[in-house]
N, C-alpha and C positions, 0 to 999 in steps of 0.2 A: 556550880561550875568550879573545877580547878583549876587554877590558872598555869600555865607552861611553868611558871618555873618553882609555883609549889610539885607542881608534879614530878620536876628535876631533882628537884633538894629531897621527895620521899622517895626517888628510887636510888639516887646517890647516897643517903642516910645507910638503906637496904645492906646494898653494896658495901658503904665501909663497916658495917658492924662484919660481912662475911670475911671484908680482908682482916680487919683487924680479929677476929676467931681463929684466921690460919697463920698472924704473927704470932696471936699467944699461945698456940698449938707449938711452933718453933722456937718460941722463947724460953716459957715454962713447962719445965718439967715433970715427969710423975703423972698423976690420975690429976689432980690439983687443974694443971694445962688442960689434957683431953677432956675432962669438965666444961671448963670454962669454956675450950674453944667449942665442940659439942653444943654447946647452948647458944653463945653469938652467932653461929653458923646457922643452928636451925630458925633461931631466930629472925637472919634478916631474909632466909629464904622462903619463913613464912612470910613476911614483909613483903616479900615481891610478889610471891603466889597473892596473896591479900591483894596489893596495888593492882594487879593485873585485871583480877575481876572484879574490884573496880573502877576502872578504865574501859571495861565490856558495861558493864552497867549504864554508866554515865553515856557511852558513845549513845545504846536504845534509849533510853532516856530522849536523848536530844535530837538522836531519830522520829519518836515518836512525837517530839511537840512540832517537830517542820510538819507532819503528814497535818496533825492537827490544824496549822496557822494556813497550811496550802486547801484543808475545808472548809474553815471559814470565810476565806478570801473567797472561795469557790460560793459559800454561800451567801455571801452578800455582793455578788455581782448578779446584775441584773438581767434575766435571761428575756431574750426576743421570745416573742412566738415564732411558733414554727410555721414553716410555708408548709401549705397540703400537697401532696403530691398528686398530679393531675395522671389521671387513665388514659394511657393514648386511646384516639377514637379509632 
């Protein structure tokens, strides 16, 4: 499980690597700059694309263990018998 505010700190990490790619895009100049910024930028946008699926992951995941804990529960309760259904005469 990740908790809320790991999850905040990786997508705000994300996030500042792309702003800071488009201050050194502005700052520095030459190929040197579009380099650099070129790389932070794909970089933290792989970071989010990455964070995102998994955050889809993790959601099925924990999907699937409710469906699981709500069979078990299903199957250690105790069932009645059933009443027979009477033929009308």
């Amino acid at each position: 499980m990740v908790s809320s505010r790991n999850r905040v700190l990786s997508f705000g990490g994300s996030v500042l690597v792309i702003v800071l790619g488009g201050v050194i895009a502005l700052v520095v100049s030459g190929i040197t700059g579009e380099a650099i910024a070129l790389a932070l930028v794909s970089v933290g946008s792989i970071a989010i694309v990455s964070l995102a699926f998994l955050e889809v992951g993790l959601s099925e995941d924990r999907e699937r263990e409710r469906e699981r804990a709500a069979t078990r529960a299903r199957a250690r309760r105790p069932r009645l018998p059933r009443r027979r259904r009477r033929r009308p005469d």
